[in-house]
C-alpha positions in Angstrom: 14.5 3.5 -16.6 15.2 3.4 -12.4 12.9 4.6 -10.3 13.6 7.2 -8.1 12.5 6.4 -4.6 11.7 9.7 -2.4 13.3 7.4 0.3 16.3 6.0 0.1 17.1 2.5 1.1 19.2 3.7 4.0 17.0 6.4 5.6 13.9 3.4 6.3 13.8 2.8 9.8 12.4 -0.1 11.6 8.8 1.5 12.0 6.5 -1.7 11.2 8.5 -5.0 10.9 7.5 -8.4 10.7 5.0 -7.9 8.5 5.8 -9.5 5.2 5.7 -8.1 1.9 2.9 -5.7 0.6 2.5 -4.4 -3.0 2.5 -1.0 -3.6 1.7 1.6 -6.3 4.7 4.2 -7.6 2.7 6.9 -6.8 3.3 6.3 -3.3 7.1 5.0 -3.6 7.7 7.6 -6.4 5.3 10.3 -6.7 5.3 10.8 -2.7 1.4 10.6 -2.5 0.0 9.5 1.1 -1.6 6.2 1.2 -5.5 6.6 0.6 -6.8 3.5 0.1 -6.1 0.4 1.3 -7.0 -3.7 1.1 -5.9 -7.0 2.5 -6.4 -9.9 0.4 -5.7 -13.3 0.8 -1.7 -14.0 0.5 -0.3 -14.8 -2.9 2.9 -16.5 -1.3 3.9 -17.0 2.1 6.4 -14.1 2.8 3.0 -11.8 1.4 1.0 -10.4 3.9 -2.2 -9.8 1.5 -2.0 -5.6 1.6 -2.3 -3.5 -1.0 -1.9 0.3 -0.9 -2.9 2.8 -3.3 -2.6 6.5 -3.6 -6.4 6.4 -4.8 -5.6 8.3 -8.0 -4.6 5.3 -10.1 -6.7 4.8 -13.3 -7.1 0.9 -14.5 -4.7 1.7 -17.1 -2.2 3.2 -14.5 -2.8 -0.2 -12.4 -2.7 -2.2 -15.9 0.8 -1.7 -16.0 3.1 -3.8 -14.0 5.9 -1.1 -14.1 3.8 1.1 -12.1 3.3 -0.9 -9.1 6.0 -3.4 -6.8 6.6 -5.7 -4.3 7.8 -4.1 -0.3 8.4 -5.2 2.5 5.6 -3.3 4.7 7.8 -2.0 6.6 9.4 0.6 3.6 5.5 1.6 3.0 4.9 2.1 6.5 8.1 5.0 6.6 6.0 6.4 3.3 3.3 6.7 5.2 2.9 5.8 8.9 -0.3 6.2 9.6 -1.0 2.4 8.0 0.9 1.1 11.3 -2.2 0.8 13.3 -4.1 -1.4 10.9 -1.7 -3.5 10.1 -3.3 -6.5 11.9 -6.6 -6.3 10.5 -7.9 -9.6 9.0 -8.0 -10.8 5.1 -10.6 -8.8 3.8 -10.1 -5.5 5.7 -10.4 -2.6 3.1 -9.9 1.0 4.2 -9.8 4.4 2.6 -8.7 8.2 3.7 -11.3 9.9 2.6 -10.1 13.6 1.0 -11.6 15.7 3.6 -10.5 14.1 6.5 -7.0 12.5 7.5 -8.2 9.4 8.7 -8.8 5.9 7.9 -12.8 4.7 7.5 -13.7 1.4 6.5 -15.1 0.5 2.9 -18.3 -1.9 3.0 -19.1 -3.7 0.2 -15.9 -3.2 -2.1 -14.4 -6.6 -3.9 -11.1 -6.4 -6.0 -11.2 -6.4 -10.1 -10.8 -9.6 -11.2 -7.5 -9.7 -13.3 
């Protein structure tokens, strides 16, 4: 099956380039959800930049599944969502998350990725 993007290819604009690649759930590039949480990890090649962004409602089995999840350049997930753009140059390591009763970004402490 294709996804459906909400944005189209031709309608991402040049919000946040130069970035590198990102992976990002379908729930944001699908589903249209905001970005909620968010992580930078150490790079798994060099064209990745190490973030991560999740909608915060994806279950392990959700993130289980490789289908439900891809590689972007962060750019396209910054015209999802451009409120990432100003932490975009925060160090390996940097984990943040939009708590539900506010719209903006607090730091996690103390929060390591599952081991897969």
């Amino acid at each position: 099956m294709t996804k459906q993007f909400r944005i189209k290819a031709d309608d991402i604009k040049p919000l946040a380039t130069g970035h590198g690649g990102c992976l990002a759930t379908d729930m944001i590039t699908v589903e249209g959800y905001p970005v909620r949480f968010m992580y930078r990890e150490p790079p798994d090649h060099e064209l990745d930049s190490g973030w991560r962004f999740l909608s915060g409602f994806e279950s392990e089995d959700y993130m289980d599944n490789a289908e439900n999840h891809g590689a972007y350049d962060v750019n396209t997930i910054a015209n999802y969502d451009p409120s990432i753009i100003p932490f975009l140059e925060e160090p390996e390591g940097s984990v943040f998350e939009r708590p539900a009763e506010t719209e903006q970004f607090v730091p996690v402490e103390n929060w390591e990725p599952r081991d897969d």
